[in-house]
N, CA, C and O atoms as CSV, one atom per row, in Angstrom:
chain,resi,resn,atom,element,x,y,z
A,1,UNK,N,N,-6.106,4.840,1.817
A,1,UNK,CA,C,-4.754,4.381,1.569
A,1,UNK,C,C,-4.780,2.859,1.464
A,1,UNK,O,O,-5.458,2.189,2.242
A,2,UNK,N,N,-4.084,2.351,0.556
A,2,UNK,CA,C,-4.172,0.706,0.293
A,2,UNK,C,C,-3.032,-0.156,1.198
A,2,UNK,O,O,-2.325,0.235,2.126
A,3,UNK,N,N,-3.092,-0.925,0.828
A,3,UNK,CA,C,-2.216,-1.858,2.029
A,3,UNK,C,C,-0.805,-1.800,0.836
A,3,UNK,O,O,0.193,-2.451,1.145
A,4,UNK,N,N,-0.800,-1.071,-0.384
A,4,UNK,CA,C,0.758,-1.509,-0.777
A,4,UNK,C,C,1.203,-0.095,-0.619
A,4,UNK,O,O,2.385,-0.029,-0.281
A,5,UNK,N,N,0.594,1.082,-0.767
A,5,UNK,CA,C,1.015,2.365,-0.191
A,5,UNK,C,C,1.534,2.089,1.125
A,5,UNK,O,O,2.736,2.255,1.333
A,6,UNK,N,N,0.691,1.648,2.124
A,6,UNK,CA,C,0.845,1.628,3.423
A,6,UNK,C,C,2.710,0.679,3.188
A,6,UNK,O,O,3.821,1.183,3.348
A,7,UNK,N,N,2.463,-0.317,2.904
A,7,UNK,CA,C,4.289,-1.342,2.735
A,7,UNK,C,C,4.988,-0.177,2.240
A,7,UNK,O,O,5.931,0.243,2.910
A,8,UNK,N,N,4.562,0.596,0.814
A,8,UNK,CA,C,5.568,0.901,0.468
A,8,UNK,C,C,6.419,2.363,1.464
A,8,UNK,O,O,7.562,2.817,1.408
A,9,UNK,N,N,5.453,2.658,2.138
A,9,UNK,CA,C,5.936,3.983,3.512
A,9,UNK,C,C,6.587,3.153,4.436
A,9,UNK,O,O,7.703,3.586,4.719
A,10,UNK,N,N,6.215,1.890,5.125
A,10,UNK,CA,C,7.184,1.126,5.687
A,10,UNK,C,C,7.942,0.785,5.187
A,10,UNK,O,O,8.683,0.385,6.085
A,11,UNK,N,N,8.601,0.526,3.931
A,11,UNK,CA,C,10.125,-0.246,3.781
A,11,UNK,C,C,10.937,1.175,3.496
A,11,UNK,O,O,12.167,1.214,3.487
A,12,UNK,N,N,9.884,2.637,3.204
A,12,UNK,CA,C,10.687,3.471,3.062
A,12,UNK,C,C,11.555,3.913,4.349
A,12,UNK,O,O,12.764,4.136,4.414
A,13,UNK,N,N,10.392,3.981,5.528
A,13,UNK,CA,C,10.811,4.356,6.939
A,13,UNK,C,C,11.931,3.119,7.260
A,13,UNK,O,O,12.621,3.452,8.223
A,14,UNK,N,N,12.255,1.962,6.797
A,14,UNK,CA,C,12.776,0.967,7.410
A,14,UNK,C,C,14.270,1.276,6.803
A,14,UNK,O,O,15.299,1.468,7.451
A,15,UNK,N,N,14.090,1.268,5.279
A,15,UNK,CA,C,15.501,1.943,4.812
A,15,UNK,C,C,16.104,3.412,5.402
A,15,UNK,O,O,17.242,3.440,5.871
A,16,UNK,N,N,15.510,4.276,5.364
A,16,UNK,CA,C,15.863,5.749,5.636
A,16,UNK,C,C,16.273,5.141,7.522
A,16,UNK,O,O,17.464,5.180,7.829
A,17,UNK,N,N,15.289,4.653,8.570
A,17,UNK,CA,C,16.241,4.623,9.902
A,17,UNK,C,C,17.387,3.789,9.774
A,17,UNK,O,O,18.518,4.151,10.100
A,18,UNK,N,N,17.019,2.352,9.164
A,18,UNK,CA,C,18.870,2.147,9.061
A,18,UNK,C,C,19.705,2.924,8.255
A,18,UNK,O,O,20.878,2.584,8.402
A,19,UNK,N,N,19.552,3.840,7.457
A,19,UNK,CA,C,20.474,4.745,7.218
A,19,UNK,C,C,21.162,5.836,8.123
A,19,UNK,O,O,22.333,6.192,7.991
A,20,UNK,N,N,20.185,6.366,9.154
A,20,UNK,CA,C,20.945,6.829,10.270
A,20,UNK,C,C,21.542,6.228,11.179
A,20,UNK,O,O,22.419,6.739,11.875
A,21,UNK,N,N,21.117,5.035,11.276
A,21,UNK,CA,C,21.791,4.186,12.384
A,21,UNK,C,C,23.216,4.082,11.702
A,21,UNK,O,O,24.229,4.213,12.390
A,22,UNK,N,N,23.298,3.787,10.000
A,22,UNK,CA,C,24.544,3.541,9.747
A,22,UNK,C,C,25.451,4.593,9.784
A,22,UNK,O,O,26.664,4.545,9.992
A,23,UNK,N,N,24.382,6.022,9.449
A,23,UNK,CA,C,25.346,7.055,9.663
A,23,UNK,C,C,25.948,7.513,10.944
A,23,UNK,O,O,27.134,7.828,11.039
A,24,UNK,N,N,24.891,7.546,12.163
A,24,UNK,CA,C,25.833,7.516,13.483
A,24,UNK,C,C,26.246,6.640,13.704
A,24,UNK,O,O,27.308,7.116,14.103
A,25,UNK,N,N,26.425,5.207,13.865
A,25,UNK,CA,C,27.447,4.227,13.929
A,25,UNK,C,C,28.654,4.581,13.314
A,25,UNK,O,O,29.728,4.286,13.838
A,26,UNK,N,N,28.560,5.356,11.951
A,26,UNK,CA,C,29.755,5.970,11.026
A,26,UNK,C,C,30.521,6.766,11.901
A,26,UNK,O,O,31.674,6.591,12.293
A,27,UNK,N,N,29.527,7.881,12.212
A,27,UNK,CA,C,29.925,9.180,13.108
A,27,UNK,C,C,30.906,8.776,14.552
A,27,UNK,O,O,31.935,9.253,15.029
A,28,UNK,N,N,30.078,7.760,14.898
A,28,UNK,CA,C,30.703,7.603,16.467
A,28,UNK,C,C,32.109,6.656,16.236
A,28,UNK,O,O,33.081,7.032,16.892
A,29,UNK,N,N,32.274,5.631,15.486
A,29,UNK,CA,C,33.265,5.211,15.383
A,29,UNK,C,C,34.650,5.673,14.516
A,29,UNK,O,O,35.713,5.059,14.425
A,30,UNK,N,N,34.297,6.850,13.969
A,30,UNK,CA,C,35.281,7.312,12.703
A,30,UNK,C,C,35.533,8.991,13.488
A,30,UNK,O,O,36.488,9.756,13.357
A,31,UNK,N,N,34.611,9.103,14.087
A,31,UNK,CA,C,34.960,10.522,14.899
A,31,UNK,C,C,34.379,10.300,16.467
A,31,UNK,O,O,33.504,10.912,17.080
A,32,UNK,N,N,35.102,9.342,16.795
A,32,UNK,CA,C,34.952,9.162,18.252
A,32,UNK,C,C,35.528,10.599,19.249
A,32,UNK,O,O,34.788,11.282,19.957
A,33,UNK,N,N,36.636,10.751,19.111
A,33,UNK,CA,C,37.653,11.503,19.819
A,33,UNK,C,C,36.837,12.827,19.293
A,33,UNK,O,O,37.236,13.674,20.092
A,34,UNK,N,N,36.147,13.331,18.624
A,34,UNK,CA,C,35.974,15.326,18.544
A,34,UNK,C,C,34.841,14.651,18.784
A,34,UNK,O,O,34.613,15.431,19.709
A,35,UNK,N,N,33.370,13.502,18.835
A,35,UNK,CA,C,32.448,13.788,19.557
A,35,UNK,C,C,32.333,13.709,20.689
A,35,UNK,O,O,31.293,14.025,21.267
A,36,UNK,N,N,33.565,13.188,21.381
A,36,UNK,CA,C,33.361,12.626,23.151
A,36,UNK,C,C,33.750,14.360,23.607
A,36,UNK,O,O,33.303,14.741,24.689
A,37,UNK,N,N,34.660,15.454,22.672
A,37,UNK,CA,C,35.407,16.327,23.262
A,37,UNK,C,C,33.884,17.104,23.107
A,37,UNK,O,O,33.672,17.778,24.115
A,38,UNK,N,N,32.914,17.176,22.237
A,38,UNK,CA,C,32.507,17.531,21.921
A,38,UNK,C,C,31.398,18.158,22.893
A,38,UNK,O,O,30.996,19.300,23.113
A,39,UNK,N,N,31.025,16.601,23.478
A,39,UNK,CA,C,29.664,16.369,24.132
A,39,UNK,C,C,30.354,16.480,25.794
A,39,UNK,O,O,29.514,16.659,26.675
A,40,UNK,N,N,31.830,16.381,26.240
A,40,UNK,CA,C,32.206,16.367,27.461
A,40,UNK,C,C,31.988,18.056,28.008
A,40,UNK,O,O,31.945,18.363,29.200
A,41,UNK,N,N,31.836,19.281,26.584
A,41,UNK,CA,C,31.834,20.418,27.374
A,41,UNK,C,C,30.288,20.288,27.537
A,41,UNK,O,O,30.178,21.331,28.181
A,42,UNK,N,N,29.310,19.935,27.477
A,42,UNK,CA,C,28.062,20.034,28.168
A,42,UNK,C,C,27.774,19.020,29.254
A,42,UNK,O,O,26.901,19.190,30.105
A,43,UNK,N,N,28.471,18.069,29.186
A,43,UNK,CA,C,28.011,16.572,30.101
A,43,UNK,C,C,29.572,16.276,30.762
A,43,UNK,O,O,30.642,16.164,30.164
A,44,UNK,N,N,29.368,16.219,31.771
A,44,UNK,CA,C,30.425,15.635,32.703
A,44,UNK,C,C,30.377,13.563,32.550
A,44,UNK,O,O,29.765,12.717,33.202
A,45,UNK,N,N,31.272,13.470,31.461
A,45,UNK,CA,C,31.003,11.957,30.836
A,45,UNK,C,C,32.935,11.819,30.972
A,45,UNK,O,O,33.861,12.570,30.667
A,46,UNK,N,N,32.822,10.279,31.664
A,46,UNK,CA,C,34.002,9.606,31.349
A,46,UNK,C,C,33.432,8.543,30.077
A,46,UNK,O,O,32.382,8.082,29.628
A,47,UNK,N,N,35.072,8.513,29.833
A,47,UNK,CA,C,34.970,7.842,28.154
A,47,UNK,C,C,33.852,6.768,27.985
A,47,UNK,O,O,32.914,6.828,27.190
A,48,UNK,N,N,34.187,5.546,29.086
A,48,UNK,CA,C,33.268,4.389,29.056
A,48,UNK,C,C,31.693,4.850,29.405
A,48,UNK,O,O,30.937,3.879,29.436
A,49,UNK,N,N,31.098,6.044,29.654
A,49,UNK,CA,C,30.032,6.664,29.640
A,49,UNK,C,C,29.422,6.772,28.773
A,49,UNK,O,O,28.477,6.035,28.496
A,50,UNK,N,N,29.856,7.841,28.041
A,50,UNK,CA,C,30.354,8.136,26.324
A,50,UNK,C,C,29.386,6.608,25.635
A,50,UNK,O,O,28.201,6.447,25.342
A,51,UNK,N,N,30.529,5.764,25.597
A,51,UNK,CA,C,30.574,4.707,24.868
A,51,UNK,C,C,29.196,4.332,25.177
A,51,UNK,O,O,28.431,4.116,24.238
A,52,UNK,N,N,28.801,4.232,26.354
A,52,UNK,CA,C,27.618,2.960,27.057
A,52,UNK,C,C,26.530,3.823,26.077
A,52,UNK,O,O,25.931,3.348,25.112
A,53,UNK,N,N,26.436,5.175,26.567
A,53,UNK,CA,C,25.160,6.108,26.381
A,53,UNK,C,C,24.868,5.789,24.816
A,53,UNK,O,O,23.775,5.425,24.384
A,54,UNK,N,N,26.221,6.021,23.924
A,54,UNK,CA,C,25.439,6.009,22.204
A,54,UNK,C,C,25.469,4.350,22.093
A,54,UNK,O,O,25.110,3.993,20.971
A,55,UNK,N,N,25.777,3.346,22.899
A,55,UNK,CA,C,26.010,2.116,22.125
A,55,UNK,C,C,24.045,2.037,23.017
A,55,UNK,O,O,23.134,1.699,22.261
A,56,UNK,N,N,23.787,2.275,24.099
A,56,UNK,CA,C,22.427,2.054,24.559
A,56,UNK,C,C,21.462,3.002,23.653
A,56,UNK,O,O,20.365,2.481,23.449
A,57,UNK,N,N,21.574,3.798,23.290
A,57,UNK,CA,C,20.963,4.787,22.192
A,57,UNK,C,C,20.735,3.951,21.079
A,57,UNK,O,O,19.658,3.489,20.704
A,58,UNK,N,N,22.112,3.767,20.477
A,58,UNK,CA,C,22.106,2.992,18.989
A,58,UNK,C,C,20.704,1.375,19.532
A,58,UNK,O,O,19.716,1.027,18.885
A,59,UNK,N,N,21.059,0.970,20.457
A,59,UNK,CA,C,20.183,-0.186,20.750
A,59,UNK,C,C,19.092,0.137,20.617
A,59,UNK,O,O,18.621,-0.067,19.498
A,60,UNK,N,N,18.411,0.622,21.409
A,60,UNK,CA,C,17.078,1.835,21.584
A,60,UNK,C,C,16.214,2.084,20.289
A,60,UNK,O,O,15.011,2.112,20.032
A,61,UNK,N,N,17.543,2.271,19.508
A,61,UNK,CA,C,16.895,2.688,17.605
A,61,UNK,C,C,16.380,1.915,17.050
A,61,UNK,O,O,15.262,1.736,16.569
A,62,UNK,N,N,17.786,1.136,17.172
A,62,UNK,CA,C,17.409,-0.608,16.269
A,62,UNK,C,C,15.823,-0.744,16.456
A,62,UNK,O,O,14.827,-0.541,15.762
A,63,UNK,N,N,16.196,-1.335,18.172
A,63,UNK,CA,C,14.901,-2.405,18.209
A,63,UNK,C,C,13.300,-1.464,18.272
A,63,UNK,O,O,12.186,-1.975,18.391
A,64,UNK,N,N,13.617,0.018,18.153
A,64,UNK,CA,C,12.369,0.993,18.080
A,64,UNK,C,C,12.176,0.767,16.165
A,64,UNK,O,O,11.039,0.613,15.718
A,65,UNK,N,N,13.300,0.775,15.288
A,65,UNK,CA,C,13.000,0.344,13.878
A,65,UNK,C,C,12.241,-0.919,13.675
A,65,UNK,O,O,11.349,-1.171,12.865
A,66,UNK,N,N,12.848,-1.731,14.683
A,66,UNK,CA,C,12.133,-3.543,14.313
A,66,UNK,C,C,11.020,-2.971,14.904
A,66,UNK,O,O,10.631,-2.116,14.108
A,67,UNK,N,N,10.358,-2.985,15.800
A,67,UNK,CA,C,9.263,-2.654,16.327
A,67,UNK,C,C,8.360,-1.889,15.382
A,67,UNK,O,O,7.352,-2.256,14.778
A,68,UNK,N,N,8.651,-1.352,15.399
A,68,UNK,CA,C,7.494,0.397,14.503
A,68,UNK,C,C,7.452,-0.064,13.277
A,68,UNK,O,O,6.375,-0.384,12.774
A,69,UNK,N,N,8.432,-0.149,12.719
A,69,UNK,CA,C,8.248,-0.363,11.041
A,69,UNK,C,C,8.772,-1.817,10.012
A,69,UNK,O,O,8.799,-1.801,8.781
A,70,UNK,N,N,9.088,-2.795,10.737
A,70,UNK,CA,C,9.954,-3.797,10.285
A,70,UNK,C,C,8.725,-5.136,10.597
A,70,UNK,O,O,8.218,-5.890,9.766
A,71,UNK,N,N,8.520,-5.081,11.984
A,71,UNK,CA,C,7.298,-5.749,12.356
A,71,UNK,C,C,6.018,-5.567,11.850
A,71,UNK,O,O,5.167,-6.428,11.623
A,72,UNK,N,N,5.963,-4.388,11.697
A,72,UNK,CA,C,4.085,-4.322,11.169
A,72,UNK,C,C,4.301,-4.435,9.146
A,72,UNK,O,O,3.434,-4.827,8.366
A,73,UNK,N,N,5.643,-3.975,8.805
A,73,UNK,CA,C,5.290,-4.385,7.098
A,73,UNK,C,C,5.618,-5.947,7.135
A,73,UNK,O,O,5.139,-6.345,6.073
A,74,UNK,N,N,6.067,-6.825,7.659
A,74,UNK,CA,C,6.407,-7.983,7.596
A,74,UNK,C,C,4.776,-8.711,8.025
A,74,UNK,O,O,4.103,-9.416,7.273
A,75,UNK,N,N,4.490,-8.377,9.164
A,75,UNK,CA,C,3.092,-8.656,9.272
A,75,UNK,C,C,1.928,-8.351,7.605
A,75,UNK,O,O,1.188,-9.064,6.927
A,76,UNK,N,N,2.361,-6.930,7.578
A,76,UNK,CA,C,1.283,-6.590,5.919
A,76,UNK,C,C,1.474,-7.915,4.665
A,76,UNK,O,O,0.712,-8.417,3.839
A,77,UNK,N,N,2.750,-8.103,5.011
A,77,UNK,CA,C,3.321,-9.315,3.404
A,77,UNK,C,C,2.609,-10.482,4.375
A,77,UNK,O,O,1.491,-10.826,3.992
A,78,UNK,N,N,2.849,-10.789,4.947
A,78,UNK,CA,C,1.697,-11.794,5.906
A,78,UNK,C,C,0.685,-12.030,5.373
A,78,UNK,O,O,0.411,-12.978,4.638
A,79,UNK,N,N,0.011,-11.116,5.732
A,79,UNK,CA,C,-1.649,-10.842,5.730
A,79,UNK,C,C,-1.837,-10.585,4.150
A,79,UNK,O,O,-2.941,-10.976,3.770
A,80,UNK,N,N,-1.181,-10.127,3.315
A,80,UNK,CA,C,-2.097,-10.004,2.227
A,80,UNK,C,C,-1.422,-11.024,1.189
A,80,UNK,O,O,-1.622,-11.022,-0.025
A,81,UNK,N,N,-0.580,-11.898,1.899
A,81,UNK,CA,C,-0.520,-12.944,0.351
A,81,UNK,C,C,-1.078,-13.953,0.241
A,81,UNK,O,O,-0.996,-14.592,-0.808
């Protein structure tokens, strides 16, 4: 595998996770109220719970995207120009 295959699977993985991040960021703020009702019949969660758990989740993603795939193709354009 060459080093522009290898970039081009990282900027794919880098686009496609911020696309879920944008889509649950979508999800949680546009259907807050049927996912809190949603997730309260399995989890005994007050609202500000709720909130902390997907806003610490959503964090979690991000900086697992910068990490895994944002850092090492930025490093590849580095190294091979």
């Amino acid at each position: 595998m060459t080093t522009n295959e290898i970039k081009e699977i990282l900027l794919w993985c880098v686009g496609i996770n911020y696309g879920i991040l944008i889509i649950w960021f979508g999800f949680f703020m546009g259907a807050h109220d049927w996912l809190y009702q949603v997730h309260i019949r399995w989890f005994k969660l007050s609202n500000e719970t709720f909130d902390t758990v997907h806003y610490a989740g959503m964090a979690a993603y991000k900086i697992g995207i910068l990490l895994f795939n944002l850092v090492p193709l930025l490093a590849l354009y580095c190294a091979t120009k």
